[in-house]
C-alpha positions as CSV (number, residue, x, y, z in Angstrom):
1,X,84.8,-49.3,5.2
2,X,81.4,-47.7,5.0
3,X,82.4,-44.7,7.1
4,X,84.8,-43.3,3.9
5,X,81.6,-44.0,1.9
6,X,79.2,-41.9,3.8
7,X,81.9,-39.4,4.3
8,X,82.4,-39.2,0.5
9,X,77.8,-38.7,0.0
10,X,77.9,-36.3,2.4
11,X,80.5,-34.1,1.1
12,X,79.3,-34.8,-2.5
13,X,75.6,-33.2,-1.2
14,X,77.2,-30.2,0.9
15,X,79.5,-29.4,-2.5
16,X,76.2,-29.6,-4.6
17,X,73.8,-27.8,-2.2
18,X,76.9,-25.2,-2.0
19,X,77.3,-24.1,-5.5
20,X,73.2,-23.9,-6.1
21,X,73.0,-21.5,-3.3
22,X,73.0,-17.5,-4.4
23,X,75.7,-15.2,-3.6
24,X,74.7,-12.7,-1.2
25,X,74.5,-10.0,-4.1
26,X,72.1,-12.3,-6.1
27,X,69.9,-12.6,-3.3
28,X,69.6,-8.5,-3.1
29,X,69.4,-8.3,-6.7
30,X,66.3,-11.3,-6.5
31,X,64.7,-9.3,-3.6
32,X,64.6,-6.1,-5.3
33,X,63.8,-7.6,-8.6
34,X,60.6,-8.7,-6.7
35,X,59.8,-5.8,-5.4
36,X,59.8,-4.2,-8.7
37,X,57.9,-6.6,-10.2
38,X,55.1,-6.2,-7.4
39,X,54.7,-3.0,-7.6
40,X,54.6,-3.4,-11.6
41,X,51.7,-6.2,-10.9
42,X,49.9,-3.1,-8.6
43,X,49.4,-0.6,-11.6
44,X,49.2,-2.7,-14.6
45,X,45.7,-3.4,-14.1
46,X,44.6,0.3,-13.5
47,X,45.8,0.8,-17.5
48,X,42.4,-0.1,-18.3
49,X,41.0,2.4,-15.9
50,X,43.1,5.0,-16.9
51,X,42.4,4.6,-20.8
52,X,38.6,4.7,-19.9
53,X,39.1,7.9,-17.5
54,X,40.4,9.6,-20.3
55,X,37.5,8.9,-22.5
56,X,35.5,9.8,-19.6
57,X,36.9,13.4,-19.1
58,X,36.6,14.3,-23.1
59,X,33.6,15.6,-22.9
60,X,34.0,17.5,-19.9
61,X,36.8,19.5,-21.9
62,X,36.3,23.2,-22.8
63,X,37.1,26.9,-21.8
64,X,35.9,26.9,-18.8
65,X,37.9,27.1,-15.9
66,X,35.9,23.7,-15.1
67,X,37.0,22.5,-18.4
68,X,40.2,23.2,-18.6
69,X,40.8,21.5,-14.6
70,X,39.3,18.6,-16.4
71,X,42.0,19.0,-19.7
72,X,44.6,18.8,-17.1
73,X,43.3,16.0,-15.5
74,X,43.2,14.1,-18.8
75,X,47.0,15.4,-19.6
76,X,48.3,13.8,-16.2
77,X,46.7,10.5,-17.1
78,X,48.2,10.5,-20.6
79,X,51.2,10.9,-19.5
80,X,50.6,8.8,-16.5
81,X,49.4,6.4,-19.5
82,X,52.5,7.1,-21.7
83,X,55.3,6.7,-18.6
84,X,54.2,3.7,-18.2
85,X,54.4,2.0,-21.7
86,X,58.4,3.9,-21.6
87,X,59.2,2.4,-18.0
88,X,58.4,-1.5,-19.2
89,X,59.9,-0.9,-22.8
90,X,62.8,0.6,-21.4
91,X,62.9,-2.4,-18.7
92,X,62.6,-4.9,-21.0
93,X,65.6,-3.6,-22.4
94,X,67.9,-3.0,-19.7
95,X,66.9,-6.5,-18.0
96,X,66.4,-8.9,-20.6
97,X,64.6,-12.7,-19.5
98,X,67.9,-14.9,-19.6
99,X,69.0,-17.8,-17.7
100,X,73.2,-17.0,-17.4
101,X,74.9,-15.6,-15.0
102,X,76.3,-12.7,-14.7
103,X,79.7,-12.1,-14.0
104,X,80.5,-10.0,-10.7
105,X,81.3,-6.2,-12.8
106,X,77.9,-7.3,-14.5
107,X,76.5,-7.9,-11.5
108,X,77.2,-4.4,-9.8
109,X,76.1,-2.8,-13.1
110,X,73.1,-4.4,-13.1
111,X,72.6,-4.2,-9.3
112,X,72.8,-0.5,-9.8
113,X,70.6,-0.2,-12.5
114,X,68.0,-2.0,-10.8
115,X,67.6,-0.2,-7.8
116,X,66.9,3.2,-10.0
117,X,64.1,1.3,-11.5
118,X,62.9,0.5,-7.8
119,X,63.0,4.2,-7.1
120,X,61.1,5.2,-10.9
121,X,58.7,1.9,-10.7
122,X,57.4,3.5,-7.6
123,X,57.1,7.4,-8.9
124,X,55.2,5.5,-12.1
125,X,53.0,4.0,-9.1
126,X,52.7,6.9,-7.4
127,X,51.9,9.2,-10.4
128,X,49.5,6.8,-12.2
129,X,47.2,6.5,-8.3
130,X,47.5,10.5,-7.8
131,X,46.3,10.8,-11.9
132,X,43.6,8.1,-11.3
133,X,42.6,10.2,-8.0
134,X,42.5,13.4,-9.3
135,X,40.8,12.4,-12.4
136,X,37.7,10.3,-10.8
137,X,37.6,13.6,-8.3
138,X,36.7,15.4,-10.7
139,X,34.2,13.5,-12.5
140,X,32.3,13.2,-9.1
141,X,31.7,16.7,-8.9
């Protein structure tokens, strides 16, 4: 009489466990997610260093040659500055904070959609370093 009972837990716990495991697709979409995020985390804190950088290189600005290397240099981190600020509007939009879940089309959609943020989160990381690079070069010389 107790072996039916034990039978019946340990199904009820394999059903349960079972439908609170992700799909294979939510796992890749979780995994890349992360990876977005970190690299987000990476260059978020360099805003600050950029904002001062381009304080940094006003004065240097003029009609020199010298000066105008250092315009540039304040124009890449601008817009280093500026792609940054679009990039987590724009991914605020596209992948708001939300609890459901998302239907299989939805998740393909989004699936796609998030692995072209992978590829631009990383060309905003890589601009933003070669700016930051560039700029503090030349405000060493």
């Amino acid at each position: 009489m107790k072996l039916p009972i034990i039978y019946t837990l340990v199904s009820a716990v394999i059903l349960l466990t079972s439908c609170n495991q992700l799909s294979k697709e939510e796992q890749e979409f979780d995994a890349i997610m992360e990876n977005v995020i970190i690299v987000h985390d990476e260059v978020m804190p360099k805003m600050t260093e950029l904002s001062s950088l381009i304080k940094n290189l006003d004065p240097k600005i003029d009609t020199t040659a010298v000066g105008k290397s250092h315009a540039k240099a304040q124009q890449d981190l601008k817009d280093s500055y500026d792609f940054m600020m679009e990039w987590m509007r724009d991914f605020s939009e596209k992948f708001p904070h939300t609890e459901e879940k998302l239907s299989p089309e939805k998740m393909a959609s989004q699936m796609n959609l998030l692995k072209k943020e992978e590829i631009e989160v990383k060309q905003l990381r890589d601009q933003i370093n070669t700016s930051i690079a560039n700029a503090k070069s030349l405000l060493e010389k």
